[in-house]
N, C-alpha and C positions, 0 to 999 in steps of 0.2 A: 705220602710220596708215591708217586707210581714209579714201574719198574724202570726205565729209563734212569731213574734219578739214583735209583737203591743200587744200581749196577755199577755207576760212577762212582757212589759211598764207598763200595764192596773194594775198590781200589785205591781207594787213600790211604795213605799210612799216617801216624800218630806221627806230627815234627816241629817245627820252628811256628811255622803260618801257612796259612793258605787263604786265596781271594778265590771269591766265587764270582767271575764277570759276567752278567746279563741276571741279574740272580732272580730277578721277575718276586717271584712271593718270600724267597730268602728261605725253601723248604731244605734245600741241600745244608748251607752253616748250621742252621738250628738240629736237623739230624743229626748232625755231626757233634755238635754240640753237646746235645743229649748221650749222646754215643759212648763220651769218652772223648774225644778228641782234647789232648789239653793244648795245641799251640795257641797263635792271636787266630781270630778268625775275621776275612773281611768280604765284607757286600758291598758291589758297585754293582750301578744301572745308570743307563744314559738320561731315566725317566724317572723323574720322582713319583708320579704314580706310583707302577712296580715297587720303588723304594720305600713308599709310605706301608705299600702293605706287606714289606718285607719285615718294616719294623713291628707291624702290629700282627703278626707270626712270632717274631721275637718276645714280644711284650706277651703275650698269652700262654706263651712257653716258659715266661718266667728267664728268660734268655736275658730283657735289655741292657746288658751292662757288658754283656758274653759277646757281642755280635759289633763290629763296627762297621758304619755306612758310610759308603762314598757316592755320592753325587756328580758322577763322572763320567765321557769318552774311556770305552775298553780300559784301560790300566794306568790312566793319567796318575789319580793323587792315591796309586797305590805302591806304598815303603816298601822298597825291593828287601830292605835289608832285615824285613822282619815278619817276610816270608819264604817260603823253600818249595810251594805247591802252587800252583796256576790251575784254574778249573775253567775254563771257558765252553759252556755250549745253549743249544737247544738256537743257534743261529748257522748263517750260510756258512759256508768253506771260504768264501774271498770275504766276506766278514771280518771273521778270523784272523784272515790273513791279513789285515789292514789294523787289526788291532796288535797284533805281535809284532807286524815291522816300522808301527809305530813307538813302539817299548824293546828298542836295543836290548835294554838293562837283561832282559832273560833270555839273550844269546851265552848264555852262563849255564856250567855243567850245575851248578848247584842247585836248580830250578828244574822239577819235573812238573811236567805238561798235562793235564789229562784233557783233550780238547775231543769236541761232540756237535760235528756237522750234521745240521739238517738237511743241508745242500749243499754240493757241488766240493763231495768230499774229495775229490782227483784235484781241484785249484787246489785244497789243502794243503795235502799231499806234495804236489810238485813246489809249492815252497819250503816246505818242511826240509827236503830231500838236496834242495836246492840251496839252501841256505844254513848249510852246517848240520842238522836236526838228525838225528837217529830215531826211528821207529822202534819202540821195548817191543812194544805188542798191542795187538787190537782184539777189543771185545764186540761181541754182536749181540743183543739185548730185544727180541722181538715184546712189542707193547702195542694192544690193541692192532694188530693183523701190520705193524712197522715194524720194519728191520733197521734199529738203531747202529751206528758204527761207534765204537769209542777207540780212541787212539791215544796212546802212550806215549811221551815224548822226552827225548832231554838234546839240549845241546852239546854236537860233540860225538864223534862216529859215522857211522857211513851206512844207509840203506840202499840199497838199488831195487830200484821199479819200473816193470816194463810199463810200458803203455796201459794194458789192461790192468793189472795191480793199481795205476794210479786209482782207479776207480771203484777197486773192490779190495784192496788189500793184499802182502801176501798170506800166503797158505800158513807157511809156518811160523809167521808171529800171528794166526786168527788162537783165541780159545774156544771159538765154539766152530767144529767141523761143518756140523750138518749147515747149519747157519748159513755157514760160509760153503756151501757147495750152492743151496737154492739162491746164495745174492750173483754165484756165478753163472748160472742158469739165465736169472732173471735178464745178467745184463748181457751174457750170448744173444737171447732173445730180440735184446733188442739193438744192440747192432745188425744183427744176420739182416732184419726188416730195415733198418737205415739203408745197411747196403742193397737190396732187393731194388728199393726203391728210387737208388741210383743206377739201377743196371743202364747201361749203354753208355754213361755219360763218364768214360774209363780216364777223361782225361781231367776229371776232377780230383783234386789232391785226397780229400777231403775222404773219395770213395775208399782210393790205395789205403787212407788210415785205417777206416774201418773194417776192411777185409784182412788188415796187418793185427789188430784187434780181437777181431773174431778166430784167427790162427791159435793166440795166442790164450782165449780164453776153451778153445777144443782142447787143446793142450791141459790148459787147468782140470778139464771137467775127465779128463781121464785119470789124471793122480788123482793116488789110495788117502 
């Protein structure tokens, strides 16, 4: 498993079930598996490929009996009622988000989230925030020169996010500071030059965002 995945592990608890959506080679169940983990444990992929050789990870682990596969869209033919963990990542943000407000069923406090955008972790984000969802806390997990984001989630409570948090989280649910100080750098960075690159043209909406942005991440880069 590379560190992306062991970081994810490193936050599950021992409980009822847990589905691993997009499981690609199925390395996350079967560690877990191995681990200790006693709930059901399940693998879905939209792709039988992926799925075939999730199962023969399984099958070489001595797993096939441990592990069960769904051949599925996001969380279609997976038993709400007989799991209590949701693992979704290593895909976009709006992904995500088309797979969760496709499965009402886990607008339920009893389902914790661990969800791991590739991309366009701020669409995550503003659904989450938007649609009932409390942020626990987020992890930053750097692997091969990437700065992974993992997020926490259950339904039920109340986050607030400025603008720039949607995009880098906040400060005090990150576990890792420094982490979380260079992804706030990166992304000053690169607003300051979006807006740069709009100077003159003040009556674009678009600009007033990003200089509302960039205030807002000055701010971050000064708290201890």
């Amino acid at each position: 498993m590379n560190k992306r995945l062991i970081a994810i592990a490193a936050l599950i608890r021992d409980g009822q079930g847990l589905v691993d959506v997009g499981t690609d080679h199925g390395y996350l169940p079967a560690y877990l598996a191995l681990s200790g983990y006693h709930g059901a444990l399940f693998a879905s992929d939209i792709k039988e490929g992926p799925l075939s050789a999730a199962k023969r990870s399984a099958a070489e682990a001595g797993l096939s009996g441990r592990i069960r596969f769904l051949l599925c869209d996001g969380l279609r033919l997976c038993p709400p009622e007989e799991i209590d963990t949701i693992v979704i990542a290593g895909m976009g943000g709006d992904v995500i988000v088309k797979i969760l407000d496709e499965a009402e069923w886990c607008m339920d406090a009893r389902y914790r989230l661990i969800l791991q955008p590739m991309t366009k972790a701020e669409v995550l984000r503003y659904w989450l925030v938007n649609n009932g969802f409390s942020i626990a806390s987020e992890t930053l997990t750097e692997d091969g020169g990437i700065v992974y984001q993992i997020i926490e989630t259950c339904f039920g409570g109340e986050t607030e996010l400025n603008d720039a948090e949607l995009f880098v989280g906040k400060r005090s649910l990150c576990r890792d500071q420094a982490l979380y100080n260079g992804q706030v750098e990166k992304l000053y960075m690169r607003f300051e030059r979006a807006a740069e690159g709009m100077r003159g043209r003040e009556e674009l909406p678009r600009l007033k965002l990003y200089r509302e942005i960039c205030a807002q991440l000055m701010e971050m880069r000064m708290q201890p």
